[in-house]
C-alpha positions in Angstrom: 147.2 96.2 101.5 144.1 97.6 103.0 142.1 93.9 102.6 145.3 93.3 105.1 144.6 96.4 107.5 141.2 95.7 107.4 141.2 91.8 108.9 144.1 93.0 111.4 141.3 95.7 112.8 139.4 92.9 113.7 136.5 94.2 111.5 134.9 91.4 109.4 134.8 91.8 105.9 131.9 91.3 103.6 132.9 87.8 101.9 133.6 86.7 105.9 130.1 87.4 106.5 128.5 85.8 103.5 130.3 82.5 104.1 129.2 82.4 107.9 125.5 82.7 106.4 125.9 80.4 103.7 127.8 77.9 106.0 125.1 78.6 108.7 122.5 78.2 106.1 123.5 74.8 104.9 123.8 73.3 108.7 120.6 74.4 109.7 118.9 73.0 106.2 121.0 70.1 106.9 120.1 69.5 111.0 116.5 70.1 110.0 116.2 67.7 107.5 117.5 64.8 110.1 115.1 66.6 112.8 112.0 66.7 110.6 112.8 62.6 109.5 113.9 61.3 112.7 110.6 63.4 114.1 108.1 61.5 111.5 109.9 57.8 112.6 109.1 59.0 116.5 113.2 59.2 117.2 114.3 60.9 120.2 116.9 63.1 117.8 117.5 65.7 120.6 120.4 63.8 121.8 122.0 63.6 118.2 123.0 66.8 117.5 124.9 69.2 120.1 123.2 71.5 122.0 119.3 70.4 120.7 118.7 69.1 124.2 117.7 72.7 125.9 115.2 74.0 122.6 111.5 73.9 123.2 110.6 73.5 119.2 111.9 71.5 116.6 113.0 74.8 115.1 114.7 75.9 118.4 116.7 72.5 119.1 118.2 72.6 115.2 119.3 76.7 115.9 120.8 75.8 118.9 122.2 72.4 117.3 123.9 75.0 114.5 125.2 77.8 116.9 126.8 74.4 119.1 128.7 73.5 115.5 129.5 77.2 114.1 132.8 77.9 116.3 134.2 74.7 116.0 134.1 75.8 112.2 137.0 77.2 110.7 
């Protein structure tokens, strides 16, 4: 009952947390590894993953690619 109480407060929960970071984790290891190839083969990969277009670095256009995806996530 108070797991219940809890998630009706609107107050995320501990396991909620942990699976946004391990979800966020994976993307990010994921959009970097097609960033860091398609950068090597001289690919414009900017315009392959969502919201990459605006970031400066490598690093920043594969964040920004991630926090695109994350609330499309369920």
């Amino acid at each position: 009952m108070s797991h219940t109480a809890r998630r009706m407060t609107g107050q995320p929960m501990k396991t909620d947390s942990l699976a946004s970071l391990c979800i966020f984790a994976l993307l990010f290891t994921v959009f970097l590894a097609v960033a860091i190839v398609a950068q090597l083969l001289m690919l414009k990969w900017r315009s392959w993953l969502p919201g990459a277009e605006e970031g400066g670095t490598l690093l920043e256009g594969v964040r920004a690619a991630v926090d695109t995806l994350m609330p499309y996530l369920p």
